[in-house]
C-alpha positions in Angstrom: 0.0 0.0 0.0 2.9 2.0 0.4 4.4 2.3 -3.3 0.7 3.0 -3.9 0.6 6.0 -1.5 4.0 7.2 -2.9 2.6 7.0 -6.7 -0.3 8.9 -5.7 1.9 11.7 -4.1 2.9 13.2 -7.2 0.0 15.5 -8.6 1.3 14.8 -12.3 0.9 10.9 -11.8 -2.7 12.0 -10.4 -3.3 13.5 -13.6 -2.3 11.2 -15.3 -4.8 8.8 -13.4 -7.8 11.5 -14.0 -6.7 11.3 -17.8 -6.9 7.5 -18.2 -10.3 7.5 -16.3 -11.6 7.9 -20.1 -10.0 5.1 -20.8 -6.7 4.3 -22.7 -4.1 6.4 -23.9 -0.6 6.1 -25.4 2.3 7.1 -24.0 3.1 9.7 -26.5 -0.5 11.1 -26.0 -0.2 10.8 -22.3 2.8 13.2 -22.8 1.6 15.6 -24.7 -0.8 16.7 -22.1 2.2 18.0 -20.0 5.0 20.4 -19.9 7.6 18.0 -19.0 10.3 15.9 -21.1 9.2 12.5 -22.1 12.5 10.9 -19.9 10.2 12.5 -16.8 7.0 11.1 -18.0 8.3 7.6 -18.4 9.4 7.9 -14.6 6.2 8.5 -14.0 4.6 6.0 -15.6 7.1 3.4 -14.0 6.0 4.4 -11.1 2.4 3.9 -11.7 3.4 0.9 -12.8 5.3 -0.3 -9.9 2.5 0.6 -7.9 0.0 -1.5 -10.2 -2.2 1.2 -10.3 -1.3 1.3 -14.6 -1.1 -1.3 -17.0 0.7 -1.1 -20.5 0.7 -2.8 -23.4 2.7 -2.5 -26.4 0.6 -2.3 -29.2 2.9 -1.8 -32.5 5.4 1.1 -31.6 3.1 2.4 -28.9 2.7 1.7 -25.5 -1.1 2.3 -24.6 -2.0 2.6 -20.7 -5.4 2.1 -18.8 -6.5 2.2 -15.7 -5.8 -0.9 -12.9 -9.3 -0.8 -11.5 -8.9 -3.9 -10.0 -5.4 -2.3 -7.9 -7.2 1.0 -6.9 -10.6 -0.7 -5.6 -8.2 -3.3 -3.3 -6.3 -0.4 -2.8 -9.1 1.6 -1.2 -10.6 -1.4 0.5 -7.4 -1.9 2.6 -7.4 1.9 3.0 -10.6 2.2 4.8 -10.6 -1.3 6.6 -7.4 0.6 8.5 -9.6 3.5 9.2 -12.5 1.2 10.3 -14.8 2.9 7.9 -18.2 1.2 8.4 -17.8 -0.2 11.6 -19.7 0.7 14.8 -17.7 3.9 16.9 -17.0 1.8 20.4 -18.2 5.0 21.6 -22.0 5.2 20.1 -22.2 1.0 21.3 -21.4 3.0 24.8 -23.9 5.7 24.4 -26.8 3.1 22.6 -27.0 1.4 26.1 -27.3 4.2 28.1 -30.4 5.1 26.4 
């Protein structure tokens, strides 16, 4: 969950994310949408990579990425099962009895 947290740091690799959301997009076109040498952008997309939250596939001499739905929603599961989201505040059992 860590490399995922680190990924998500960046706000260009969050663009990049908000981009693909649309679905799938080559590298090149991935690029062009920012003001930063290609060498950066295919840090970037390592990253994303690394973190599973980006899958590529070569597709003649273009690399197209999409979206790792599957990695963000197991992602975000394990996120809020840490926080406890959805389970019953100790607190409120307290204060239901009382009542």
């Amino acid at each position: 969950m860590d490399s995922v947290f680190d990924a998500l740091a960046h706000p260009t690799r969050r663009r990049i994310l908000e981009l693909l959301k649309r679905g799938g997009r080559s590298a090149g076109d991935l690029a062009d949408a920012f003001a930063v040498s290609k060498p950066t952008m295919s840090g970037h997309f390592a990253k994303l990579r690394a973190a599973g939250l980006i899958q590529a596939e070569q597709r003649g001499a273009s690399t197209i990425y999409t979206l790792n739905l599957s990695a963000l929603e197991e992602v975000m599961m394990g996120f809020m099962g840490r926080l406890r989201v959805g389970e019953a505040d100790p607190g409120e059992a307290i204060e239901g009895r009382k009542a």
